[in-house]
C-alpha positions in Angstrom: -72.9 33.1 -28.0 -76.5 34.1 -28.8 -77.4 30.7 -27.9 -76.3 31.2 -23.9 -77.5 35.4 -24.3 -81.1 33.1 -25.0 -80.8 31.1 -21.8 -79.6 34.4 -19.6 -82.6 36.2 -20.9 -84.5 33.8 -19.8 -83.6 33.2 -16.0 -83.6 37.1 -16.2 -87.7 37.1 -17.0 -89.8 38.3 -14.3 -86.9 39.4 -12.1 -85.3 42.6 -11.8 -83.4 43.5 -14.9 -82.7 47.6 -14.8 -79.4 46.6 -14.3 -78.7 43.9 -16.6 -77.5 44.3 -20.4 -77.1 41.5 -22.3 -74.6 42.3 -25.2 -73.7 40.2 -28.7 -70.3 41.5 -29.5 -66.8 40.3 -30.6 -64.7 41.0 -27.5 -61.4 41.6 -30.5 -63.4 44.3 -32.1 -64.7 48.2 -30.7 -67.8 47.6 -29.9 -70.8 50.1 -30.9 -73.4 49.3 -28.4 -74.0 52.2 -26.3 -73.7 50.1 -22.8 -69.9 49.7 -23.7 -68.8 53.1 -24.5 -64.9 53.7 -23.7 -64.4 54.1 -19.8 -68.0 52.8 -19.1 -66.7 50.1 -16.8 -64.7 49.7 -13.3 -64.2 46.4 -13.8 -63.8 43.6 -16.2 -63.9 40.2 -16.0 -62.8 37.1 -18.0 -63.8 34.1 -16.2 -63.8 30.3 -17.3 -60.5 30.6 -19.3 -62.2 32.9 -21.5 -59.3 34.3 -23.3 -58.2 30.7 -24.6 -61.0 30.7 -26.8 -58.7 33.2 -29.1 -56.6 30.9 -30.7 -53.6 33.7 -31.2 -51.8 36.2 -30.0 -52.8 38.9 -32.2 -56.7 38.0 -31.2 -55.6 37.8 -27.6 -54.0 41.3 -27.9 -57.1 42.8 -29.7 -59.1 41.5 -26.8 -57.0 42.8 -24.0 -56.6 46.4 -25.9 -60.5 46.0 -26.1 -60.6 45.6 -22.0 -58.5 48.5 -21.6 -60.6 50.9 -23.6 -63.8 49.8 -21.5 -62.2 50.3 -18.3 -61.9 53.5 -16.7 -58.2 54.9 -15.4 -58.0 53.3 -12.8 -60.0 50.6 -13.0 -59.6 46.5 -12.5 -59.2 44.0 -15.0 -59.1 40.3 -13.9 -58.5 37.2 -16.2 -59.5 33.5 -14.6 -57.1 30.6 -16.7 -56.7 27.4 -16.2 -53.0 27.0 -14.4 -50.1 25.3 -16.3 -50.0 21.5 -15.6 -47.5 19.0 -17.5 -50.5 16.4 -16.9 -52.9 18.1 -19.2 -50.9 17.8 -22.4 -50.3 14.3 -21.8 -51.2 11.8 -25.1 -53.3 9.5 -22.6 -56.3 12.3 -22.0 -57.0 11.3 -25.3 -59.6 9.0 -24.4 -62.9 10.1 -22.8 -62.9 9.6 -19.2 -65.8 10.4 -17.0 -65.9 14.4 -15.1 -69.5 14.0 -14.0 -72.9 12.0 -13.1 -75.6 14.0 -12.6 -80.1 14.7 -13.1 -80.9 16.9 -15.0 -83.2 18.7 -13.0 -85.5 19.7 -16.7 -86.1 16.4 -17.6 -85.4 14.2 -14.8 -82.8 12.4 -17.0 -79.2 11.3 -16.0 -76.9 13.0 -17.7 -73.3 11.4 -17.6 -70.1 13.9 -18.8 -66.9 12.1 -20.2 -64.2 14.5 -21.4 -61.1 14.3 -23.4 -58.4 16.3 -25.0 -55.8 16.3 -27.6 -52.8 18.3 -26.9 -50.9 20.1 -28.7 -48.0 21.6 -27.1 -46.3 23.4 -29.7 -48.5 25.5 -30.2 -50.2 25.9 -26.9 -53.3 24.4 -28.1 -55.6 21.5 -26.8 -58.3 20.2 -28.6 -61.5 19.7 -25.9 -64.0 17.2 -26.4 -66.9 16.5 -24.1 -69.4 14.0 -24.5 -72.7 14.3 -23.0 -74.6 10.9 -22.4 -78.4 11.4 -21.6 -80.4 8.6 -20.5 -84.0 8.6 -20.9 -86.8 7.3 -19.3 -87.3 4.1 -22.3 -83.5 3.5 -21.3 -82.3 4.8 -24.9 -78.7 6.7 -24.5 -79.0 9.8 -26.5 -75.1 11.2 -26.9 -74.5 15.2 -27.5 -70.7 15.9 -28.3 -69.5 19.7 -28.7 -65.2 19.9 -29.5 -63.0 23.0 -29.5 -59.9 24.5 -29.5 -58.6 26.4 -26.2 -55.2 28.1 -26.4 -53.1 28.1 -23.0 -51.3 31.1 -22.0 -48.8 30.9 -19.6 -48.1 33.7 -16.3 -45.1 35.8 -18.1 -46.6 35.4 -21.5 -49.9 36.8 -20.4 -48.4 39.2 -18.1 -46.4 41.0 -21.3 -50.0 41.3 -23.4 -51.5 43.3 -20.8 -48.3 45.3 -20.1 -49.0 45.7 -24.2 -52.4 46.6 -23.5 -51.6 49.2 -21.3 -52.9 47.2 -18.0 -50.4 47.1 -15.7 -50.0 43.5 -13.6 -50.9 43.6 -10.1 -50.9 40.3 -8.6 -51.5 36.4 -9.3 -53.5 34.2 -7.6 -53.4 30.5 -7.8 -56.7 29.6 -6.4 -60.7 30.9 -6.7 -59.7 31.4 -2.7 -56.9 33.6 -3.8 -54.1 31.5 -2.8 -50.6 32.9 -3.8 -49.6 31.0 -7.2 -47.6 28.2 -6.1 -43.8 28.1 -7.6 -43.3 24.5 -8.2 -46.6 22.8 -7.8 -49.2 23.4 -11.0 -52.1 25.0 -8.4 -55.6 25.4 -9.6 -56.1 28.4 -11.8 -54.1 31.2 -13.0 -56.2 34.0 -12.3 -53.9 37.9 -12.9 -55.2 41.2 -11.6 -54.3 43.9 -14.0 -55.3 47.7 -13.3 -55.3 50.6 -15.8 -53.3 53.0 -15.1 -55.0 56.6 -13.4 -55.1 59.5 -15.9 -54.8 56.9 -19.1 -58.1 57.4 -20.9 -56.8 54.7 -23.3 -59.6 55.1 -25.5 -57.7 55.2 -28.9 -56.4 51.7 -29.3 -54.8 49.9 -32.7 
């Protein structure tokens, strides 16, 4: 969002920035900035379940056909998901139930985070809320809540849009420490390794 480009730019200031570009663009659209011309990248990272902010698979698709026209043959493409667990489409996460305590280190203020979600399953979707409860220095609780939609996509379901893509599945890890993905356990994250393939320029895409 332009919002979080706004707070990069500014822990960038006064450091080195020659090679930083900071880039507003729709990740299920060509881009025309320069600093993402086709092949311009070795690798390509979605992190913090990015792709479940597209709420289909078409947008999904666009995305991932968008990766592959970045990346050059040959290059790496890696997509960090949260990992399937029957828990987190249970009716009971409903209520807000508190993730985190902490001081915010700007104000001095603590800052409590409660979290909730409504699932809905059929169509892969949850609905996140989080609640942010600020308390001040008169003692006045000062709430900020921010909902959304996140789409779940699941190992084979994911591994067939980048085969669509062109980006050809190389391994999944269950873990940020790169565990193998457990087979009957949820595990942490879902996070696939996908590689274009060498001599695919894969610059026209639909």
């Amino acid at each position: 969002s332009r919002a979080m480009l706004a707070q990069a730019r500014q822990r960038f200031a006064g450091g080195p920035t020659e090679d930083v570009t900071l880039v507003h663009a729709d990740i299920r659209r060509p881009p025309s900035h320069p600093a993402l011309a086709p092949g311009a990248f070795d690798l390509v990272i979605a992190p913090l379940a990015g792709l479940c902010h597209l709420l289909t698979r078409r947008d999904q698709g666009a995305a991932l056909r968008n990766v592959a026209r970045l990346l050059r043959p040959g290059g790496w493409f890696v997509a960090d998901l949260p990992a399937f667990d029957p828990d987190d489409w249970s009716p009971d996460l409903a209520t807000p139930r508190l993730q985190w305590t902490r001081i915010d280190p700007r104000s001095g203020h603590t800052v409590m985070k409660l979290a909730a979600a409504q699932p809905a399953p059929a169509i892969q979707i949850q609905w996140i809320t989080y609640l942010y409860d600020e308390t001040r220095s008169d003692g006045a609780v000062h709430r900020t809540r921010a909902r959304f939609p996140l789409r779940h996509i699941f190992r084979f379901e994911l591994e067939g849009l980048l085969e669509a893509a062109r980006l050809m599945p190389e391994r999944c890890f269950g873990s940020y420490d790169l565990d193998d993905l457990p087979a009957f356990d949820p595990g942490e994250r879902l996070i696939a390794v996908a590689r274009k393939p060498s001599g695919d320029p894969g610059q026209e895409t639909a």
